[in-house]
Structures are given as structure tokens and as C-alpha cells.
C-alpha positions as CSV (number, residue, x, y, z in Angstrom):
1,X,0.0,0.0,0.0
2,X,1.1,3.7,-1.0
3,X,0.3,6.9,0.4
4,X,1.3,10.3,-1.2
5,X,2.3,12.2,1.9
6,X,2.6,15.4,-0.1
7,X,-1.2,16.0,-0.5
8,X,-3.5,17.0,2.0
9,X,-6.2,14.6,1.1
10,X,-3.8,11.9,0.6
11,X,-3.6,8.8,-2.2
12,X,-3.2,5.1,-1.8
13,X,-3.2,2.2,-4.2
14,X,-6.5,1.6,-5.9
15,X,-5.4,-1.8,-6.8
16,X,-5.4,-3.6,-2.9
17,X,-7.9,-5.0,-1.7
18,X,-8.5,-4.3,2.5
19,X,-10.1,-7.4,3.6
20,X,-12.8,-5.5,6.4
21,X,-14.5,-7.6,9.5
22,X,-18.2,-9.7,8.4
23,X,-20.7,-10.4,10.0
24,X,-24.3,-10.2,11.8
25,X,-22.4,-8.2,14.7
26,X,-24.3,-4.4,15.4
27,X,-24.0,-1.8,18.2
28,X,-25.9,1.5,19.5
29,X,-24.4,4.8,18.9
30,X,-25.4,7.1,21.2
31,X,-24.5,11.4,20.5
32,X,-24.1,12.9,23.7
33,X,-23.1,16.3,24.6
34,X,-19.9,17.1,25.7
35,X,-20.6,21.1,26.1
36,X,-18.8,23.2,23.9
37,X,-15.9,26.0,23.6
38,X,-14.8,28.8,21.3
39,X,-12.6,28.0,18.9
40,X,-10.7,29.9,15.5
41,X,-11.0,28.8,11.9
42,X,-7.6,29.9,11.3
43,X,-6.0,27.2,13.8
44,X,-7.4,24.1,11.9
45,X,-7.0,25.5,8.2
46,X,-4.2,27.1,6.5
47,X,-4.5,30.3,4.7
48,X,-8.1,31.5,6.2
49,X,-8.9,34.4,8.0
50,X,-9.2,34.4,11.5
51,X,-13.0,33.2,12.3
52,X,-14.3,32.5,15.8
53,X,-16.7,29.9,16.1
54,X,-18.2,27.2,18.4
55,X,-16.8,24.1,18.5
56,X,-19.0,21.3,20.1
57,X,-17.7,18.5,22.3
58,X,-19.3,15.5,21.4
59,X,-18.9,12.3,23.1
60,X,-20.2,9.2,22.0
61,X,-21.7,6.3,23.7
62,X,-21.3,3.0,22.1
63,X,-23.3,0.1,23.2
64,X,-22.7,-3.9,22.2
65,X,-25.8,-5.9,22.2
66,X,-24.5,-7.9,25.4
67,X,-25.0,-4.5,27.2
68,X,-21.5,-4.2,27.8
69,X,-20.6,-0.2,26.6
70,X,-17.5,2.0,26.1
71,X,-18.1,6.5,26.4
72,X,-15.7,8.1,23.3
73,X,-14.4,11.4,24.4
74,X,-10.6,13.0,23.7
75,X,-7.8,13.5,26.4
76,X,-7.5,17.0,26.0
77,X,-10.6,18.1,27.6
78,X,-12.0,14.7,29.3
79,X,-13.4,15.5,33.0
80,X,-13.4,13.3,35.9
81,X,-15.7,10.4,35.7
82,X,-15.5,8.4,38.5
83,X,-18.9,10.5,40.2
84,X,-21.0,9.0,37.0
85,X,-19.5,6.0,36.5
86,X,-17.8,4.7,39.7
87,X,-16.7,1.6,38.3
88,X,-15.4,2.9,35.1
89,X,-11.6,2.7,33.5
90,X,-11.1,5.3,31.5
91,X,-8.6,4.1,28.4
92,X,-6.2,6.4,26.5
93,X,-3.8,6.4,23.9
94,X,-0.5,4.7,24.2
95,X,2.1,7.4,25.8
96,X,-0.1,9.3,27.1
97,X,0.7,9.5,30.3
98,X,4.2,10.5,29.5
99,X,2.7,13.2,26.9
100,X,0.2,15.0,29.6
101,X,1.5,14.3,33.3
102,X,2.0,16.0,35.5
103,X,-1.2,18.0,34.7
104,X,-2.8,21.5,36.3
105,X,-2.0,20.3,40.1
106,X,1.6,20.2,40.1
107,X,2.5,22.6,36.9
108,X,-0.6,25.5,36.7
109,X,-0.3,26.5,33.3
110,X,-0.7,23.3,32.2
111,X,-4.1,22.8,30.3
112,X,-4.3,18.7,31.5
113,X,-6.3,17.4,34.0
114,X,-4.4,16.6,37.3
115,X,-7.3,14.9,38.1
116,X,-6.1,12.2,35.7
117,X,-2.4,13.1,34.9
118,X,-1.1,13.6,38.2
119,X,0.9,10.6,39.3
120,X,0.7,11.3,43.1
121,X,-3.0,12.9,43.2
122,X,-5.0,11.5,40.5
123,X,-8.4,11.0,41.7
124,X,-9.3,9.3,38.0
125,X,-9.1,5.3,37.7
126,X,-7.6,5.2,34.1
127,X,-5.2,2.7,32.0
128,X,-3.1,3.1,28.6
129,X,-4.6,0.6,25.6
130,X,-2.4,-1.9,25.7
131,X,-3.9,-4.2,23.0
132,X,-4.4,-6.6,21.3
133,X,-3.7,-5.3,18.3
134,X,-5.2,-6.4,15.0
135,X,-5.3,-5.1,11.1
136,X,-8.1,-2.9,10.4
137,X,-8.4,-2.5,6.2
138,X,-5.5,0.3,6.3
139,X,-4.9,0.2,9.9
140,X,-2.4,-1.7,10.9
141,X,-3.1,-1.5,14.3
142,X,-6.7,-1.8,15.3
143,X,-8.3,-2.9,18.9
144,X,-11.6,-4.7,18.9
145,X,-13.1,-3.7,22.4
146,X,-16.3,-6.0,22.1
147,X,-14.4,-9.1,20.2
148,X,-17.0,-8.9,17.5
149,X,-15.5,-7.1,14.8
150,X,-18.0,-4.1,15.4
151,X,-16.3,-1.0,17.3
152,X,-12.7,-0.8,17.8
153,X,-9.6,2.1,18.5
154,X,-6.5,3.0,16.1
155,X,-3.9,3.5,17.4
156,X,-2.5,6.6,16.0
157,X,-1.8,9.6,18.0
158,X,-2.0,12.1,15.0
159,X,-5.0,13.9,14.7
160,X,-8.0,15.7,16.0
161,X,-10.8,13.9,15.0
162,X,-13.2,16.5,16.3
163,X,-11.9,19.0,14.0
164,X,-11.7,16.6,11.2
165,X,-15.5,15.6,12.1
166,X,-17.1,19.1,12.0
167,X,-14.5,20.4,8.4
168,X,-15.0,16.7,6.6
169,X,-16.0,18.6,3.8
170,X,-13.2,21.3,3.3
171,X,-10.3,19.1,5.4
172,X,-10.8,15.9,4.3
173,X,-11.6,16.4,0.6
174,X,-8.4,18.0,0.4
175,X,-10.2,21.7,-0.3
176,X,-7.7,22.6,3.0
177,X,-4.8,22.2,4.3
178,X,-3.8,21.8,8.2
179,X,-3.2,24.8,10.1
180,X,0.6,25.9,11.5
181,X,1.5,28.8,13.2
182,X,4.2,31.2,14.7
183,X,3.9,31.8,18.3
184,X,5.5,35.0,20.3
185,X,8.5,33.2,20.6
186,X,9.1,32.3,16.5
187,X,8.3,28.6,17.3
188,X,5.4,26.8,15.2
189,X,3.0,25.3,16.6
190,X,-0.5,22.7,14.7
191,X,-3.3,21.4,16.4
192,X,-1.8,18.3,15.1
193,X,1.4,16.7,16.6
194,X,2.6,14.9,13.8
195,X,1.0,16.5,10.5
196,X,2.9,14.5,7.9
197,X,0.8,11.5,9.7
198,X,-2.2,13.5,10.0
199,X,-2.7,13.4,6.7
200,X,-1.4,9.9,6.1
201,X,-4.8,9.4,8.5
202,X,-6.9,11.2,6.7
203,X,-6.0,9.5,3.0
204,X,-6.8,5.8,5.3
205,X,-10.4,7.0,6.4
206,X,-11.0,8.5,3.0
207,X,-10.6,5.6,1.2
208,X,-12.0,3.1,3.7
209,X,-15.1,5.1,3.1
């Protein structure tokens, strides 16, 4: 498989064929709201004027049909959940807690939840995804939380998908490209860590669709 990394949208080889999971499998999707914040149009798209918008926090709920049910929502602005859901583990990324610790306790200008990210005073039960991992179509690492082939994590650590949700049209039709920025100090900064990957990402999804 090929990707052009040099496009925003992305290309890959027409000509493989990416086996994907059958089966009489099915889940709920649930929408749920996450509240929402102010964001600017000129930190997710290159070349735009500044634009101030509202950018909504949506979490989904995904049910199995043995009951058993996992809540989607994004490191950067998760809050505590162990009031709802007591017996909850809340599962991020791989390196995440090396990425986010020590969080707002211990270093106040951090934006991170210490609540979580604090290694002394997290109040949070939480874990890293540790697998196993499995081939997804493009994805070469994939988890299958239910076992059923239905719902699952990537592991890639590239990309916002809540921005990429909300600018489908413009971001991942290649109409934009990803956002990067000077900051006071003359270094650049993305809401993407990694946006050579990013858009390796976005040319997976794009095709799997």
C-alpha cells in the first residue's frame, strides 16, 4: 500500500484490496453532549482568516448488544468520571501519560487534567490501551473492544478527529490544508502533533469510506 504524503487529502493504491470484519455483529451509537468552547478557523485550516466559532464537544456512547458499553471522548478536555460511572476505567492512547503528566495540580499552566495526569493525586481510575492489536483495512493496528468485529480504536496519535469531524467537507476532501502557526516566541505550533501522519490518517479514512 502507498500513500502520497505530499497532499493533503492523501492517495493510496486503488489496486489492494483491504479485507474489512463480516458479520451479523451491530452496536448503538449514542451522541451525547460534551458542552462546547470557542474556537478559530484559522488554527485548523491554512491560509483562512481568522474566524471565531463554536466548536462542540461531542462524546459518543457505544453500546454492544450484550450490554456491555465504552463512552468516546478525547484526552484534552475529558473530565473526571469516577462521580458517573464509579466503576469505570477510562482508556487512552498509548504514551499518554508521558505526553500529559504532570497535569494542572503540580504545573498551573498546564491545560491537562491533574485529576487524571497527576501521578501522586489523580483521583481518576484510568489505564493506557495496551492491545491486542489487530489489522483494520488500512490500519495496521486496530483494537476490537467488544471481540466482535464491530467498534474498535487505532492507534495513531496524529490527529484531531473532532476537528476533522465538523470540516469533513473542506479538510478531508483535500479543499484545505492543516493549520501551523508562529507563536510569540518564532516557534510553530499545529493542532496536530505529527501533521505528515495526519494526513497519512486522513488518506486511510478517506478511502476506507
Amino acid at each position: 500500500m502507498m500513500l502520497d504524503r505530499n497532499l493533503a487529502n492523501g492517495k493510496v493504491n486503488e489496486n489492494e484490496v483491504i479485507p474489512l470484519p463480516e458479520g451479523d455483529s451491530h452496536c448503538k451509537l449514542y451522541l451525547l453532549d460534551g458542552s462546547s468552547l470557542i474556537a478559530s478557523e484559522s488554527r485548523l485550516h491554512a491560509n483562512v482568516e481568522e474566524r471565531f466559532f463554536r466548536l462542540y464537544n461531542w462524546a459518543f456512547l457505544v453500546t454492544a448488544s450484550d450490554g456491555r458499553h465504552v463512552l468516546h471522548a478525547h484526552w484534552d478536555h475529558c473530565r473526571p468520571i469516577r462521580n458517573d460511572f464509579p466503576s469505570a476505567t477510562a482508556y487512552f492512547g498509548r504514551g499518554t501519560a508521558s505526553f500529559c503528566s504532570p497535569g494542572h495540580f503540580l504545573n498551573p499552566e498546564s491545560q491537562l487534567n491533574g485529576r487524571f495526569f497527576d501521578p501522586q493525586n489523580r483521583t481518576e481510575n484510568w489505564k493506557e490501551l495496551s492491545g491486542p492489536w489487530v489489522r483494520f483495512g488500512l490500519f495496521e493496528h486496530a483494537m476490537d473492544f467488544f471481540g466482535d468485529g464491530v467498534s474498535g480504536s487505532f492507534r495513531r496519535r496524529d490527529i484531531w478527529w473532532g476537528i476533522c469531524v465538523r470540516l469533513r467537507g473542506e479538510l478531508f476532501d483535500g479543499l484545505r490544508d492543516i493549520a501551523c502557526w508562529k507563536n510569540a516566541d518564532g516557534s510553530e505550533s499545529s493542532l496536530q502533533e505529527d501533521i505528515p501522519a495526519a494526513r497519512d490518517t486522513i488518506a486511510r479514512i478517506k478511502y476506507m469510506e
